[in-house]
Residue, then its C-alpha position, 0 to 999 in steps of 0.5 A: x070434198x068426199x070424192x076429192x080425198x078418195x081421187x087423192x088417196x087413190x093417186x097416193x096408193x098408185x104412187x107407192x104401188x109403182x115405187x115399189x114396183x120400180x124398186x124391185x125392177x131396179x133390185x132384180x137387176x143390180x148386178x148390171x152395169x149401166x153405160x151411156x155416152x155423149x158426144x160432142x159434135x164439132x162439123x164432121x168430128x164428133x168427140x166420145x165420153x163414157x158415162x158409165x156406172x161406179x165400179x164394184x172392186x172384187x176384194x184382193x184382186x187388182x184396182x178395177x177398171x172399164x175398157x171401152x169399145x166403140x163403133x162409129x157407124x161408118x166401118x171403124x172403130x176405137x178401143x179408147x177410153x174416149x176417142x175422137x172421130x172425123x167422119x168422111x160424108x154427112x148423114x145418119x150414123x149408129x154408134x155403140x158403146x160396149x164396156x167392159x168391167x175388168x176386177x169387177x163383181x157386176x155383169x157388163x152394160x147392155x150395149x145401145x146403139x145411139x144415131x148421130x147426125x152429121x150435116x154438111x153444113x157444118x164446120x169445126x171452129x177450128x180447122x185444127x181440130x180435126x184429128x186424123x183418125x186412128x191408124x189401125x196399121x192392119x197391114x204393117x203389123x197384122x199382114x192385112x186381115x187379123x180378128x179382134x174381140x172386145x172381151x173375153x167370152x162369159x156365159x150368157x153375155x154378148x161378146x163384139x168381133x171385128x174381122x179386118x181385111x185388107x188389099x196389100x196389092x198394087x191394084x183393086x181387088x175382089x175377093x171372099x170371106x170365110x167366117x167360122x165359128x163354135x169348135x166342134x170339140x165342144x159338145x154344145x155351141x158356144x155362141x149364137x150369131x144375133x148381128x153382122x155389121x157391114x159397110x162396104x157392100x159386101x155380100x153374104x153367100x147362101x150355104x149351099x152354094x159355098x161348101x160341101x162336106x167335100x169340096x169338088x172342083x166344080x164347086x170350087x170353080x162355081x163359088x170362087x171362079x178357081x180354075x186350077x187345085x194345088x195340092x199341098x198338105x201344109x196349112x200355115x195360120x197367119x200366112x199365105x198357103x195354095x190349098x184353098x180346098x184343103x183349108x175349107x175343109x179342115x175348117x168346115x170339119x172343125x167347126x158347127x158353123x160359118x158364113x160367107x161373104x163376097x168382097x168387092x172393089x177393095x182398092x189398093x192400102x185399103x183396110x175394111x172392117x165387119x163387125x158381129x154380135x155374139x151371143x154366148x150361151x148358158x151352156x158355156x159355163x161347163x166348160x169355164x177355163x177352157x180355150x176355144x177359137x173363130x176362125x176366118x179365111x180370106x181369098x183376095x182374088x178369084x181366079x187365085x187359090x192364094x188365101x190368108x188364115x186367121x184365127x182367134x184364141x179366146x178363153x171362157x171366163x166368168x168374170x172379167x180378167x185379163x190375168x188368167x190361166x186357160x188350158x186348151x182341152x178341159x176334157x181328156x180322153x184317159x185312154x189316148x193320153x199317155x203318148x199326148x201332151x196337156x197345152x196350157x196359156x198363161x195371160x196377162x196385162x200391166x195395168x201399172x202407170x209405167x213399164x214393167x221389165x221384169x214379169x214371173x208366172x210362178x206356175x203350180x204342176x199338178x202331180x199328173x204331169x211331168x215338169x222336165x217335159x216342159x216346151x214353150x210353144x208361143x209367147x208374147x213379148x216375143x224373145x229368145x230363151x236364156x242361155x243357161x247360168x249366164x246373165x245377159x242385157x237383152x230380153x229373154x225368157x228364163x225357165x226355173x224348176x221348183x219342187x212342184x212349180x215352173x217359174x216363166x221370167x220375161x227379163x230385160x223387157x219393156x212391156x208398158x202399162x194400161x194407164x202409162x201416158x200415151x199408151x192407147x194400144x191395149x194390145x201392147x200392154x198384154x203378154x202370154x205363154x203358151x206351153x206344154x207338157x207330158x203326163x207323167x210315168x204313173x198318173x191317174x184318172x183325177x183332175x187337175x189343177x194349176x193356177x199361177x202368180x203373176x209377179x210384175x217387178x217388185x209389186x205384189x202377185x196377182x194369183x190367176x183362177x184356178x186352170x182345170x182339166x179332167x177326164x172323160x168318163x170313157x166306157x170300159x166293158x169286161x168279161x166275168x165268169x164264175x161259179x155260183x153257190x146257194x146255201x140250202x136246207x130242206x128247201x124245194x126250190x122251185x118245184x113246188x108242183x111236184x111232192x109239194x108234201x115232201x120236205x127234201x135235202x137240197x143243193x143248189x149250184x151253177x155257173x155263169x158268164x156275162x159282161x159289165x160296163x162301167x167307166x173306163x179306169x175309174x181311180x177311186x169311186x164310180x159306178x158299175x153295171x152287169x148283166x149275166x146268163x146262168x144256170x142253175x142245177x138243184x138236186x133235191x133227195x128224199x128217203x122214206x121207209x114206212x112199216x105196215x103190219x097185218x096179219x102177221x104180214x110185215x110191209x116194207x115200203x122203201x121209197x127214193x125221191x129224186x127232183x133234179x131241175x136246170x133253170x136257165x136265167x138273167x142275173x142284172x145288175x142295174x147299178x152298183x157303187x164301187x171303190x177302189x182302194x188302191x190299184x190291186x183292192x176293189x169294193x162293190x155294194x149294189x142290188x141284184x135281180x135275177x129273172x127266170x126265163x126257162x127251167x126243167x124238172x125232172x121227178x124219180x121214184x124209185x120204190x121197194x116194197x118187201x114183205x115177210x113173215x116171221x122174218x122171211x122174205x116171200x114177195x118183193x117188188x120194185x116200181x120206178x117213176x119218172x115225170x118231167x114238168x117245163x117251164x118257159x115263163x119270165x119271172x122274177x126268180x130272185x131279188x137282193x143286195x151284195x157285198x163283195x171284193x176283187x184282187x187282182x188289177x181292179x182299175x182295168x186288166x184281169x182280177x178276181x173277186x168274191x160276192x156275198x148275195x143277201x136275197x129276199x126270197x129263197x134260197x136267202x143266201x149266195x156265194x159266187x165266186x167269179x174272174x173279170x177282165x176289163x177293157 
């Protein structure tokens, strides 16, 4: 009985252990989602149904919702809520389901793949309810190659491509695709290529073998069977172009990263897909709100240097939006913008039941840019812009100026909605602006900030994040000169070894030139660094007179000391803080250290002796010395804070300033006066 009730509180103890232990696994990870699917197999047609976990609604914004992503194992897919699909053969098929939470505050499911197995023997109960698979219109609508992601990319989450291709030629055709990834206008990659999914026997070409920084023509000739180069300097995105050489290289220069593939045997009407994983990384995160593309190129034929180029614009998001504002360079170089222009995107979705038809992006301009520079570059729905003081039926997009907003106005357009009756392409229910605009005449070096409310008909806005571009620090190096002046008493300064007894006058002066570094036009706070070659002069004087008498003898010793020294130094400062208070008027504070690393001094006696009797003078003579001590050492000669002002052009350009020096070793005080010009 003893060991019955030990076995049973021990098993008791175990339970609760692993409770808590599942309890604080299940905690952990409560921000992710969970998804599964089953499916319904009827012969060769399987039908799809999400099970996924109950949404969390983000507060204030639009009602949430999922969007489902599937692959069937076969080369398709289907961005249906739960679709239907018929496969062609029997056999064993990897499924996936990639969900994606949109208004949500949770992270998206992990993505798991689930076999699926279809037996010939099989039949549908009813042969009717073998649905014809979706058309993904590849050629009709997308000129037979187009790239396609299932969400936006976020830190630190998978994100699915699919690259399509297609033959639009009367006859079977072999050719080569190119896949490029992670912009190099990013300091840090984007992405990690964790999986490719293909089906049609395509193969992967080794690096070496595809491109070099520079393309030869043998190698062209080698990798893709050219026989001929056509020179031609227009690169068309979405279109047919002849220089294949000039296309690659473009690519290669603009991105980290890119694979190959050799595709044969794609019959004529054909449509193909591949399918990636990417992964994207932490590092992301800095740059949320920007832009960034993939690229791919495909060549139809060998032999030919006809190709296609697509490439996909895809916006760092945090959380899952389909209304959001994205500028295209989060980081600008404050030197090279004056004469460029700041490109911004504006997207959205209806997520209504019915079509909208009349859509405002009220959009806010920061002060740094000038609003009447405004030039739409791209939208969808596609329409001309309206004529101005005119109302007109047809679809058009109307610009309105505000104080400090643009107001963009799809009019008369029919733009349906995510959960309208029979509305299963999401694409068609998406729209965008793509503009641009000139800095203004003054405008300094400041974030800025915009954010737009999207207005679909009558009902309430839908405020977007907030859309950031800033500067890059840049490096501004300036030229400083000046003149320095030590406040002195009765200081020996650094000559101890010499008539260490002797309290003398001492004046101390110098001058100096040198350079700083520091960011380029900083606008109010930043940081500067300094470094300057001195030199000093001090001139140390001494005059004494002693009287002797003896034996009626007076002795007159008149003696004259001169210390002149020259030190030749460094004057650093490591970092200082300093602001600007507008554009004439600039503070500094920071530490300075000055190291000694050579110095020369120089000792003059000049004495006369004078004796006399009863006040005539009978002997007189006169001696003078001259002893020269040289050092050559690095020391710390001095160390301190300073305080100080600058006039002038204190941003960049030419100015001067005033620097007060508290040291800590003698002399304890310092003035130095200096110009600067800053580049």
């Amino acid at each position: 009985m003893k060991n019955l009730f030990y076995k049973k509180t021990v098993l008791v103890i175990f339970i609760l252990l692993t409770k808590c232990i599942t309890a604080q696994e299940v905690k952990q990870d409560s921000t992710r989602h969970q998804a599964d699917f089953k499916t319904i197999i009827k012969g060769k047609q399987v039908i799809f149904k999400a099970e996924l976990s109950p949404l969390r609604q983000i507060a204030g914004a639009p009602k949430a919702y999922w969007e489902n992503y599937w692959e069937f194992g076969d080369g398709d897919y289907s961005l249906k809520e739960n679709p239907t699909h018929t496969y062609k053969d029997a056999g064993t098929y990897t499924a996936r389901l990639a969900a994606t939470n949109n208004y949500d505050d949770g992270k998206p499911p992990t993505t798991r793949p689930k076999s699926i197995f279809i037996s010939n023997t099989e039949t549908a109960s009813n042969e009717q309810d073998i649905l014809i698979n979706e058309d993904h219109k590849l050629i009709a609508l997308h000129n037979g190659f187009r790239i396609q992601n299932n969400r936006e990319p976020s830190p630190n989450q998978e994100m699915q491509l699919i690259v399509s291709y297609a033959n639009d030629k009367k006859i079977t055709t072999n050719g080569t695709l190119y896949l490029f990834f992670n912009d190099k206008k990013f300091k840090n990659k984007n992405f990690e290529l964790i999986d490719i999914r293909t089906y049609y026997n395509e193969k992967e070409i080794g690096e070496d073998a595809l491109l070099s920084k520079a393309l030869s023509k043998n190698t062209l000739i080698q990798s893709t069977g050219i026989t001929s180069i056509i020179e031609n300097k227009n690169l068309l995105k979405d279109t047919l172009s002849q220089n294949l050489q000039q296309s690659l290289n473009d690519a290669k220069n603009n991105y980290y990263d890119y694979k190959a593939w050799y595709v044969s045997d794609v019959a004529p009407n054909e449509e193909r897909n591949m399918f990636f994983t990417l992964k994207t990384t932490p590092e992301m995160l800095k740059d949320t709100s920007a832009i960034l593309t993939i690229r791919s190129i495909y060549v139809p034929e060998r032999g030919s240097t006809s190709h296609k180029i697509t490439e996909k614009e895809m916006e760092i998001v945090v959380s899952h939006d389909p209304n959001k504002m994205s500028v295209y360079n989060s980081k600008l170089n404050y030197r090279l913008v004056r004469f460029k222009r700041l490109k911004y995107k504006i997207r959205f979705q209806n997520n209504g039941e019915g079509p909208a038809s009349l859509i405002k992006l009220n959009t806010e301009i920061p002060e740094m840019l000038d609003k009447y520079s405004l030039k739409v570059l791209d939208m969808y729905p596609k329409v001309p812009i309206c004529p101005d003081g005119k109302e007109v039926r047809y679809s058009c997009i109307d610009t309105v100026f505000y104080k400090d907003k643009i107001s963009f106005q799809f009019k008369n357009i029919y733009l349906p909605g995510s959960n309208q009756k029979n509305v299963f392409e999401k694409d068609s229910t998406k729209g965008f602006v793509k503009y641009s605009l000139k800095f203004a005449k003054d405008f300094h070096k400041v974030r800025s900030k915009s954010k737009t409310e999207i207005i679909f008909d009558k009902n309430p806005p839908i405020v977007t994040n907030t859309s950031t571009a800033s500067f890059k620090p840049g490096i501004s190096i300036g030229a400083k000169a000046g003149y320095n002046h030590f406040f002195t008493s009765d200081e020996k300064l650094g000559v101890a070894d010499l008539e260490s007894d002797t309290k003398y006058d001492t004046s101390a002066n110098g001058f100096f030139v040198g350079v700083t570094i520091s960011p380029f036009k900083a606008y109010k706070w930043y940081w500067q660094s300094e470094i300057m070659a001195s030199v000093q002069y001090i001139e140390s004087k001494n005059f004494e007179t002693i009287q002797e008498n003896a034996n009626g003898i007076t002795t007159t010793t008149e003696t004259k000391n001169n210390i002149d020294t020259q030190k030749k130094y460094l004057d650093i400062v490591p970092v200082s803080v300093r602001y600007n208070i507008n554009s004439i008027i600039g503070l500094g504070f920071g530490p300075q250290v000055s190291i000694n690393g050579w110095q020369k001094s120089i000792l003059i006696k000049d004495q006369t002796i004078t004796q006399s009797d009863a006040g005539q003078v009978f002997n007189e003579r006169n001696n003078y010395h001259r002893e020269a001590v040289y050092k050559k050492e690095l020391t710390i000669n001095n160390y301190g804070l300073f305080l100080d002002f600058t006039v002038g052009a204190s941003r960049i350009g030419p100015s001067v300033g005033l620097r007060y020096i508290q040291n800590f070793t003698k002399p304890t005080k310092q003035l130095q006066a200096y110009a600067i010009w800053k580049f």
